[in-house]
PDB file with one MODEL, atoms N, CA, C and O in Angstrom:
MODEL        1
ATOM      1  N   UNK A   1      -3.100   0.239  -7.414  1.00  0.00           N
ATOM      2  CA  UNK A   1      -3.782  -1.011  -7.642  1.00  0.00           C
ATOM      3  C   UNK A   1      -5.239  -0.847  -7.205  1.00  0.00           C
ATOM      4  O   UNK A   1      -5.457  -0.173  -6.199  1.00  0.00           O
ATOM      5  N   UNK A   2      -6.265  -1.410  -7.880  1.00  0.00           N
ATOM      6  CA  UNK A   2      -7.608  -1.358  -7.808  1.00  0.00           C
ATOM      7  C   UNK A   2      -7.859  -2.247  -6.875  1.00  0.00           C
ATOM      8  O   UNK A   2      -7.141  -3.248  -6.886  1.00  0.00           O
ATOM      9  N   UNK A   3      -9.107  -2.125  -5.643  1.00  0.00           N
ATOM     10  CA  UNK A   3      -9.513  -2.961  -4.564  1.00  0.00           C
ATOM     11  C   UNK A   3      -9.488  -4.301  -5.077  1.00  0.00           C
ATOM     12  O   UNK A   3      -8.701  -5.161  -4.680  1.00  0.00           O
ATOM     13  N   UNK A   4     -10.568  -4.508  -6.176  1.00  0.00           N
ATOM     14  CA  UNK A   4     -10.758  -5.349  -6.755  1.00  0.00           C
ATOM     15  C   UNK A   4      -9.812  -6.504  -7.073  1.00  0.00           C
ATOM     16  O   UNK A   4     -10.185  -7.675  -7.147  1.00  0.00           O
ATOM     17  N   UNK A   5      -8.192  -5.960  -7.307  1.00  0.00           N
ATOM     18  CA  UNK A   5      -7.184  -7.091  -7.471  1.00  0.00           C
ATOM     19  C   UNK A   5      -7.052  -7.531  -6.075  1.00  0.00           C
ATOM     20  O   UNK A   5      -7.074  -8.712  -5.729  1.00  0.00           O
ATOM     21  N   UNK A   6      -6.876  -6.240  -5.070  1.00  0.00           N
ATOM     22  CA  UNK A   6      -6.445  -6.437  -3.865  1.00  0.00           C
ATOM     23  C   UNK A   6      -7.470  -7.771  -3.343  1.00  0.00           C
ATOM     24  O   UNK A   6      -7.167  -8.846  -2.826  1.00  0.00           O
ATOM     25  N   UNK A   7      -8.269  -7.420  -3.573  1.00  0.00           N
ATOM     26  CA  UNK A   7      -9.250  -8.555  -2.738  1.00  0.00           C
ATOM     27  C   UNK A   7      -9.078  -9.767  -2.702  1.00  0.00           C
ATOM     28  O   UNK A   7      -9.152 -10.474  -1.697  1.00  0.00           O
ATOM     29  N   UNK A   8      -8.660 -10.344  -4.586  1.00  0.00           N
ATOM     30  CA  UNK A   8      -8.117 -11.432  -4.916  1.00  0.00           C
ATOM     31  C   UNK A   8      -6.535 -11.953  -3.934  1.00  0.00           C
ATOM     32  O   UNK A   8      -6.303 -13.160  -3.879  1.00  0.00           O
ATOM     33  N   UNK A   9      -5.889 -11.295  -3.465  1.00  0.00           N
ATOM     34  CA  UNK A   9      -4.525 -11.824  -3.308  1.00  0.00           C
ATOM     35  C   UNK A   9      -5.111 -11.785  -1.912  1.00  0.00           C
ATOM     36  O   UNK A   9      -6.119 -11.322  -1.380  1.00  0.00           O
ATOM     37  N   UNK A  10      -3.643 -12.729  -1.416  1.00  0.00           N
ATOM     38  CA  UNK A  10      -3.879 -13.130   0.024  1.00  0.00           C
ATOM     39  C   UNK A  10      -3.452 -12.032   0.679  1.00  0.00           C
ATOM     40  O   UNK A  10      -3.074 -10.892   0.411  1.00  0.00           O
ATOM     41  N   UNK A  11      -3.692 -12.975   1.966  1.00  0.00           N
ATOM     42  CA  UNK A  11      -3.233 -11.587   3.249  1.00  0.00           C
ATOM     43  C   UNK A  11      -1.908 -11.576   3.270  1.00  0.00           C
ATOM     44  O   UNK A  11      -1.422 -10.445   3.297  1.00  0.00           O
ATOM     45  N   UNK A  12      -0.985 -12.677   3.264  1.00  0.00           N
ATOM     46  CA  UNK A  12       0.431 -12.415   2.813  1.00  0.00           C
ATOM     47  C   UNK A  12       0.692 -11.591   1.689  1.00  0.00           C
ATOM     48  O   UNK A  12       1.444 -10.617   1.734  1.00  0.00           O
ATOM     49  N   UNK A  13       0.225 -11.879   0.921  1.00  0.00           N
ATOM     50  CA  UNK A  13       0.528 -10.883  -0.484  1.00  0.00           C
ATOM     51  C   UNK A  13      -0.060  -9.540  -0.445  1.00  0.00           C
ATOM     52  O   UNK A  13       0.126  -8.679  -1.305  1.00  0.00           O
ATOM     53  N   UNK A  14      -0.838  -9.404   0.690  1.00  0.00           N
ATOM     54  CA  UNK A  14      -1.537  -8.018   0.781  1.00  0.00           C
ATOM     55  C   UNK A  14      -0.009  -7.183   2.015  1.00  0.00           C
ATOM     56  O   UNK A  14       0.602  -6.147   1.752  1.00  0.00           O
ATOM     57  N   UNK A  15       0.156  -7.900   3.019  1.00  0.00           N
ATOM     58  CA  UNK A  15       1.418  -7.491   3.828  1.00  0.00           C
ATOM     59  C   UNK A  15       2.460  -7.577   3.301  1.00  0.00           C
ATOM     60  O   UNK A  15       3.414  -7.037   3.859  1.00  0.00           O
ATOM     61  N   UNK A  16       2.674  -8.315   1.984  1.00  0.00           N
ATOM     62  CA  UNK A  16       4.064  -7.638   1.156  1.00  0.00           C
ATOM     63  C   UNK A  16       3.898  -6.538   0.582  1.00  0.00           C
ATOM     64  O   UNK A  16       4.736  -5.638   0.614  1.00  0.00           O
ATOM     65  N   UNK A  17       2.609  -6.463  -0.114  1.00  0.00           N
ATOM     66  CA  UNK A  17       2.848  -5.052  -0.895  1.00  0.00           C
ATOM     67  C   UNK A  17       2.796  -4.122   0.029  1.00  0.00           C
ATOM     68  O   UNK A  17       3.472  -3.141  -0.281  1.00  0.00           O
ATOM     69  N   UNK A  18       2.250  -4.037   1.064  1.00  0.00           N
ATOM     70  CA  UNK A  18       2.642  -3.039   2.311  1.00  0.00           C
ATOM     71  C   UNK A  18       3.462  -2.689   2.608  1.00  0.00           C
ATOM     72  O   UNK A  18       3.681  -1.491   2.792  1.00  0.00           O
ATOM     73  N   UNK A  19       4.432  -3.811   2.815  1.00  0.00           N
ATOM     74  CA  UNK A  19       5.854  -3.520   2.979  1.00  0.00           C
ATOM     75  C   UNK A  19       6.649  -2.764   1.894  1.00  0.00           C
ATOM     76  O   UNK A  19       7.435  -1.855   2.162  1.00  0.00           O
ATOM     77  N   UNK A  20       6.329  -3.303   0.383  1.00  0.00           N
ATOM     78  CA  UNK A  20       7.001  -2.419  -0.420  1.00  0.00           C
ATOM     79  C   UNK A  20       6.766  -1.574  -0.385  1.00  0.00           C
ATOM     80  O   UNK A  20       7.701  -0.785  -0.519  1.00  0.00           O
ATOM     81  N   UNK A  21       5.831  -1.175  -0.248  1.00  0.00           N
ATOM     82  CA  UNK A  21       4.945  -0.320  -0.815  1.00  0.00           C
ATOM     83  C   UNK A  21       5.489   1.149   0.534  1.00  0.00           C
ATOM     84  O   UNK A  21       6.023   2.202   0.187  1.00  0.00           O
ATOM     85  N   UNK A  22       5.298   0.936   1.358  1.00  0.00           N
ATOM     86  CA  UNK A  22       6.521   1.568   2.644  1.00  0.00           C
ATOM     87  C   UNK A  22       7.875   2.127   2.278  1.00  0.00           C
ATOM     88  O   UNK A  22       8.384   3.241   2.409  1.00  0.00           O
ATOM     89  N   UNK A  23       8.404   0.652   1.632  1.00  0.00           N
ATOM     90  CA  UNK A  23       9.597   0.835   1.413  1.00  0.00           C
ATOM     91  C   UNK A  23       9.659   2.120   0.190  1.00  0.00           C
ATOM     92  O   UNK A  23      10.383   3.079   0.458  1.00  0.00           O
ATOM     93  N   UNK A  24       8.892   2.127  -1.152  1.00  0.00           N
ATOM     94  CA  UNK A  24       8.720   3.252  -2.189  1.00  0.00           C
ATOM     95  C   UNK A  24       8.655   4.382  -1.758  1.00  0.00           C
ATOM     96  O   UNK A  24       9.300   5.315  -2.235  1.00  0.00           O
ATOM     97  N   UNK A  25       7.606   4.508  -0.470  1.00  0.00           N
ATOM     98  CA  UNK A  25       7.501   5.830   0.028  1.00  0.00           C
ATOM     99  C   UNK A  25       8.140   6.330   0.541  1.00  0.00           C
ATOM    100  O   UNK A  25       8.010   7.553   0.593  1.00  0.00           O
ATOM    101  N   UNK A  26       9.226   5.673   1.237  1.00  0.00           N
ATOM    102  CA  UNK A  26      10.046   6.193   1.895  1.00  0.00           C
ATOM    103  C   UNK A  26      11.824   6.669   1.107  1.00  0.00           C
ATOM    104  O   UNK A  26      12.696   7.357   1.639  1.00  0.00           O
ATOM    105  N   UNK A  27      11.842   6.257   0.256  1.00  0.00           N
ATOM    106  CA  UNK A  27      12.703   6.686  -0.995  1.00  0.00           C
ATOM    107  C   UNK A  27      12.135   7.845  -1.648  1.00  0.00           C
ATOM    108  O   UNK A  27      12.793   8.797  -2.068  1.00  0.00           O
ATOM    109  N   UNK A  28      10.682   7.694  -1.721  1.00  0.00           N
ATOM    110  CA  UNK A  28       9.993   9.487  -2.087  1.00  0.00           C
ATOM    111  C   UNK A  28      10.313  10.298  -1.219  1.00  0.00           C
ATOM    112  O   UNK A  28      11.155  11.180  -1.386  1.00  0.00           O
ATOM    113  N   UNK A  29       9.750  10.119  -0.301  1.00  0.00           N
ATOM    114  CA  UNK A  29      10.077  11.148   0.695  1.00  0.00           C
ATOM    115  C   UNK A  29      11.584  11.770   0.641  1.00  0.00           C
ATOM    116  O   UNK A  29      11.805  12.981   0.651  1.00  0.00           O
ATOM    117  N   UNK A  30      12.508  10.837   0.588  1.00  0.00           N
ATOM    118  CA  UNK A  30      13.750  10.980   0.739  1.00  0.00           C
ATOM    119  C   UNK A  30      14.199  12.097  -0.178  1.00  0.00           C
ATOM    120  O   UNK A  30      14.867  13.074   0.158  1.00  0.00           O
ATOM    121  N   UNK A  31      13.540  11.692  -1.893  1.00  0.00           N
ATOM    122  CA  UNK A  31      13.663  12.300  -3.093  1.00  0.00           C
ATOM    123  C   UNK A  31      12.767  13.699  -2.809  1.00  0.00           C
ATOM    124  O   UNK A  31      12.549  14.546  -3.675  1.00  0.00           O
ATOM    125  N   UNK A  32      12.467  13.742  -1.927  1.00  0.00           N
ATOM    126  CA  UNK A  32      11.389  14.925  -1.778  1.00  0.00           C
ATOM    127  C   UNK A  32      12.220  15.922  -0.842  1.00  0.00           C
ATOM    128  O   UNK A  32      12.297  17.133  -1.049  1.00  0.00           O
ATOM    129  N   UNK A  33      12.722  15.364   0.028  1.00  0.00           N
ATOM    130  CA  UNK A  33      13.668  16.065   0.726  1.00  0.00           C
ATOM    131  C   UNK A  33      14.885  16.971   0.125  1.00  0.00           C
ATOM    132  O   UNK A  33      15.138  18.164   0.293  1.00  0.00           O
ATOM    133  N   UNK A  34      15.690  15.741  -0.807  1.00  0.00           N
ATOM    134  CA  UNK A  34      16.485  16.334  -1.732  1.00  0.00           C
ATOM    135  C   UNK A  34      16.540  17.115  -2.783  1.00  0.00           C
ATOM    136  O   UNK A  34      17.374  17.550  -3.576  1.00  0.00           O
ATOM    137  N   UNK A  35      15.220  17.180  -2.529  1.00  0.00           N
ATOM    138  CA  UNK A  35      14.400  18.171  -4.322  1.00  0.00           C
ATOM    139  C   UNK A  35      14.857  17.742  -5.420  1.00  0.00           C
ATOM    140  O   UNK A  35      15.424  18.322  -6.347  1.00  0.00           O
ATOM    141  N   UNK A  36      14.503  16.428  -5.213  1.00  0.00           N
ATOM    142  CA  UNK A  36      15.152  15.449  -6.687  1.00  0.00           C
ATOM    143  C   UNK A  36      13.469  15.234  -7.097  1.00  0.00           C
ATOM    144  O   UNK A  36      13.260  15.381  -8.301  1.00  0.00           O
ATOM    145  N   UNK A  37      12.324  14.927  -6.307  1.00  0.00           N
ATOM    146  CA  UNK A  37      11.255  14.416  -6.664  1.00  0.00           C
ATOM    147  C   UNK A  37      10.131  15.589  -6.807  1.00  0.00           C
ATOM    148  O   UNK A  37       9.629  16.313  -5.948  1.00  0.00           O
ATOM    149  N   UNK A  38       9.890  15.490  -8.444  1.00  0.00           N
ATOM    150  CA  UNK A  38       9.263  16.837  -9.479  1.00  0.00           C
ATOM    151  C   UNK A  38       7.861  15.831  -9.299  1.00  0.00           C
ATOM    152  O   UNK A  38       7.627  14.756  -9.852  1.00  0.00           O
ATOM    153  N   UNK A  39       6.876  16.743  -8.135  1.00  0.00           N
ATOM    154  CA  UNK A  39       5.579  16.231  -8.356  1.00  0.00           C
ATOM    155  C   UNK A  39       5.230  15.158  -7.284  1.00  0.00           C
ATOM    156  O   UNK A  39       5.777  14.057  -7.339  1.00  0.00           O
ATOM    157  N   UNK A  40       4.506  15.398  -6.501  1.00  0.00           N
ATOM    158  CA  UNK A  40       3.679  14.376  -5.119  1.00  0.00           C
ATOM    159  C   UNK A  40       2.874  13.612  -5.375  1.00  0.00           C
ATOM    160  O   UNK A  40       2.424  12.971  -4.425  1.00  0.00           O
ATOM    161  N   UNK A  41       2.355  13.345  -6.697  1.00  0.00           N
ATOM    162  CA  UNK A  41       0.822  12.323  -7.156  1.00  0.00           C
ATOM    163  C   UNK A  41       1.675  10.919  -6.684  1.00  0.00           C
ATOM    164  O   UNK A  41       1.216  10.643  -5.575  1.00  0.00           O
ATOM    165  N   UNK A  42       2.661   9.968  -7.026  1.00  0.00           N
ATOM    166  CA  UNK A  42       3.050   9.373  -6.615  1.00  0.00           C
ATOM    167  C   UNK A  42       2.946   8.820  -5.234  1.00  0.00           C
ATOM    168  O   UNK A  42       2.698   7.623  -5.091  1.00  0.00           O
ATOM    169  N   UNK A  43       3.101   9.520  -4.313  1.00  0.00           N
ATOM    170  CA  UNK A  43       2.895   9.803  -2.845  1.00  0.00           C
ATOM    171  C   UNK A  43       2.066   9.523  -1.981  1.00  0.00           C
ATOM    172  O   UNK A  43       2.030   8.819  -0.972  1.00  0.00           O
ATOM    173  N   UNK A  44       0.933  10.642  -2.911  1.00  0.00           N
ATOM    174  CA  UNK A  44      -0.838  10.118  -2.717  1.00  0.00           C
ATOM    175  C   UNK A  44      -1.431   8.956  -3.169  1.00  0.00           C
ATOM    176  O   UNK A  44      -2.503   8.508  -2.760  1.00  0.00           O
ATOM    177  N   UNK A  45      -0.894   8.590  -3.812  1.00  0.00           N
ATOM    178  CA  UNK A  45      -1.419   7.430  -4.690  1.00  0.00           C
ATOM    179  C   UNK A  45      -0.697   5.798  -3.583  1.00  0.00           C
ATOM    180  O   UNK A  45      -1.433   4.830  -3.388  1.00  0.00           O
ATOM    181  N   UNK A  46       0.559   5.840  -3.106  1.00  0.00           N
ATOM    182  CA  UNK A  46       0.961   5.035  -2.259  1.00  0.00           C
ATOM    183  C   UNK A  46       0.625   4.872  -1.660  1.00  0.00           C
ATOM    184  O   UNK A  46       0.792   3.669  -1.462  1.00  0.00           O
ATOM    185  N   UNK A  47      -0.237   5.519  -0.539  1.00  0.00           N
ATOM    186  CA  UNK A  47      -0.566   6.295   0.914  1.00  0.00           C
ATOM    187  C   UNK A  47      -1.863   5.390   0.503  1.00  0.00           C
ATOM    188  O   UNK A  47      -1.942   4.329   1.123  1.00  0.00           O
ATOM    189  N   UNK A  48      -3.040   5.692  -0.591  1.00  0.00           N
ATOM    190  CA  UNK A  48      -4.163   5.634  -0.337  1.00  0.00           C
ATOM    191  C   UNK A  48      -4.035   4.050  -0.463  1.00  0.00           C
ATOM    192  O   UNK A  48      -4.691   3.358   0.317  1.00  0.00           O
ATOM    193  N   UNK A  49      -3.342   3.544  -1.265  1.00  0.00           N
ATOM    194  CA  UNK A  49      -3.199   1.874  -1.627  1.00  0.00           C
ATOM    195  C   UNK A  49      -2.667   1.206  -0.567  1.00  0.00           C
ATOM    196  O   UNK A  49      -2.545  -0.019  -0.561  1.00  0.00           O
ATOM    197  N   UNK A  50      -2.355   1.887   0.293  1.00  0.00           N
ATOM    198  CA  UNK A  50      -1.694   1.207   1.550  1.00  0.00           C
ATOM    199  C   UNK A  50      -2.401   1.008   2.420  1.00  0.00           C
ATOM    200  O   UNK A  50      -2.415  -0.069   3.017  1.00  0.00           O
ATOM    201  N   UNK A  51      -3.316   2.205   2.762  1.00  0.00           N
ATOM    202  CA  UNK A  51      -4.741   2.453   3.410  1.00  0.00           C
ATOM    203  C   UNK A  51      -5.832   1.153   3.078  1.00  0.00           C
ATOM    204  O   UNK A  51      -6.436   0.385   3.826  1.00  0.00           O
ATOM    205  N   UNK A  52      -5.769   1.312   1.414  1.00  0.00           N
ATOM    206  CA  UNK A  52      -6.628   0.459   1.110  1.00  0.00           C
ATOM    207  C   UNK A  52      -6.481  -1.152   1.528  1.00  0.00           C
ATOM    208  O   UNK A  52      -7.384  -1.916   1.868  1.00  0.00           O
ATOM    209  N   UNK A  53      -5.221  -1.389   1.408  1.00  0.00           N
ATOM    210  CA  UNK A  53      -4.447  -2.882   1.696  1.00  0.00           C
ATOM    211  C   UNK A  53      -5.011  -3.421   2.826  1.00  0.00           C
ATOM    212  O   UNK A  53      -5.452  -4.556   3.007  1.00  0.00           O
ATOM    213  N   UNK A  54      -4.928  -2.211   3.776  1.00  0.00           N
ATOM    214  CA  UNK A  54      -4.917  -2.502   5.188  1.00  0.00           C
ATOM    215  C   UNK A  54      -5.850  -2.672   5.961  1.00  0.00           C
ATOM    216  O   UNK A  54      -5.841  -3.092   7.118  1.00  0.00           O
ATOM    217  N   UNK A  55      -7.106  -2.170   4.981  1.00  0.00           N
ATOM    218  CA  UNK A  55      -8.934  -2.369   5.117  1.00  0.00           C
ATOM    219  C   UNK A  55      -9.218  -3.364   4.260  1.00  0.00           C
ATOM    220  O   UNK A  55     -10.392  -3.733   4.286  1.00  0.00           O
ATOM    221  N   UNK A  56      -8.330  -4.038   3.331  1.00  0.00           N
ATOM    222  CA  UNK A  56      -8.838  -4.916   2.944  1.00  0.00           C
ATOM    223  C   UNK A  56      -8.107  -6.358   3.660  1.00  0.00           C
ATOM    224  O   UNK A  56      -8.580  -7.489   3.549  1.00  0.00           O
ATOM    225  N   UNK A  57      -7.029  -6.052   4.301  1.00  0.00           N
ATOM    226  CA  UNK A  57      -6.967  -7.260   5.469  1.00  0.00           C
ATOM    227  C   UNK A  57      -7.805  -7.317   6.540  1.00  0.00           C
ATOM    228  O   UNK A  57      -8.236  -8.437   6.814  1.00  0.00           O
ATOM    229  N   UNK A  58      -8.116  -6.485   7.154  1.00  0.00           N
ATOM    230  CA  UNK A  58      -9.351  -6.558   8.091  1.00  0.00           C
ATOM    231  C   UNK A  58     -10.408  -6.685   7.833  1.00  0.00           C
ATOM    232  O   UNK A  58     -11.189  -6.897   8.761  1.00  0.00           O
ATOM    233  N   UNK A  59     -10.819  -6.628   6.717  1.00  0.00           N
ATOM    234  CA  UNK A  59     -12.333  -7.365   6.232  1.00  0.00           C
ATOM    235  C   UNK A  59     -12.029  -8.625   6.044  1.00  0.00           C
ATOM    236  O   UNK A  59     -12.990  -9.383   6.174  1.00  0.00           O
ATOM    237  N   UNK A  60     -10.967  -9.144   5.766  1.00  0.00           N
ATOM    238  CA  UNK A  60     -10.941 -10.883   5.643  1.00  0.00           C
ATOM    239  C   UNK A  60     -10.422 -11.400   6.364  1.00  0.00           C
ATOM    240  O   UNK A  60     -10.059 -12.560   6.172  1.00  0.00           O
ATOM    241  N   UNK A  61     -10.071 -10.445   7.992  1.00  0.00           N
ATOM    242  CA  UNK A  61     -10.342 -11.000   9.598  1.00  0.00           C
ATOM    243  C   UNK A  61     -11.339 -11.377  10.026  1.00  0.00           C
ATOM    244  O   UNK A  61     -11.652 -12.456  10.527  1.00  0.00           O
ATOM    245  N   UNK A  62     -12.096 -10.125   9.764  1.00  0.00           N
ATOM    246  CA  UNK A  62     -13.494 -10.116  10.264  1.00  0.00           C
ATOM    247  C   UNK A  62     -14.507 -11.037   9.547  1.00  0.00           C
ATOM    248  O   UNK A  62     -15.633 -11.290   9.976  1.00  0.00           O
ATOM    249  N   UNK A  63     -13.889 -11.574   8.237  1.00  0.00           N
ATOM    250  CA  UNK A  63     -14.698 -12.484   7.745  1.00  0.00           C
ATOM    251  C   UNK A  63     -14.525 -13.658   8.142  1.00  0.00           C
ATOM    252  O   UNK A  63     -15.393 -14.521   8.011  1.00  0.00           O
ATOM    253  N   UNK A  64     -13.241 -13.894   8.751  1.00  0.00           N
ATOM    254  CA  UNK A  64     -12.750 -15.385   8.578  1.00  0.00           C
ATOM    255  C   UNK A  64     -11.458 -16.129   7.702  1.00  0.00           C
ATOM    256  O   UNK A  64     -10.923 -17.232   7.809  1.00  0.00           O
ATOM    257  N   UNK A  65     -11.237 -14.966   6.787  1.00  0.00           N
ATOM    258  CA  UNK A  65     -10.703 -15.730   5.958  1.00  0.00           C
ATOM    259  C   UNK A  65      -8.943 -15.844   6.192  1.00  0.00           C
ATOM    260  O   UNK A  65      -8.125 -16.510   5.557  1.00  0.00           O
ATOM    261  N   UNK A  66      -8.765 -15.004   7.250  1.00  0.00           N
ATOM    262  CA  UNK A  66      -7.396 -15.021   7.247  1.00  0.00           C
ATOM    263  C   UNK A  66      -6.934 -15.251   8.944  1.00  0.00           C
ATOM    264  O   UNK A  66      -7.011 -14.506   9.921  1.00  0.00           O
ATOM    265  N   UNK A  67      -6.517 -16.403   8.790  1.00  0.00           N
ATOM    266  CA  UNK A  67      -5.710 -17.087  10.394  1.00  0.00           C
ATOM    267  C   UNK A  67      -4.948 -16.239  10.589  1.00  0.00           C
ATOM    268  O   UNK A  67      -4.199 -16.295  11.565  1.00  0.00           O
TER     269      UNK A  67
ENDMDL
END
């Protein structure tokens, strides 16, 4: 997901997709373990959107916008 949507949704909706978003990776991993999962882009791509989620809740601490 692009910052840009992220920014739009709330901070609840930013800590759900976190959570799923956890939850996906951790079924990769799993599939990664089992050598069921052909290919890591998936992985990286979770990781960085999660990262991103998580800088984009703290900018709308630090702004104010989220109690």
């Amino acid at each position: 997901m692009k910052a840009t949507d992220m920014r739009s949704m709330s901070v609840e909706g930013l800590r759900q997709y976190i959570l799923d978003g956890r939850q996906e990776l951790m079924n990769l991993r799993f599939q990664q373990a089992n050598l069921v999962l052909n290919g890591t882009s998936r992985m990286r791509e979770l990781k960085k959107d999660i990262a991103r989620a998580k800088t984009i809740i703290n900018e709308k601490k630090l702004s104010g916008e989220a109690a």
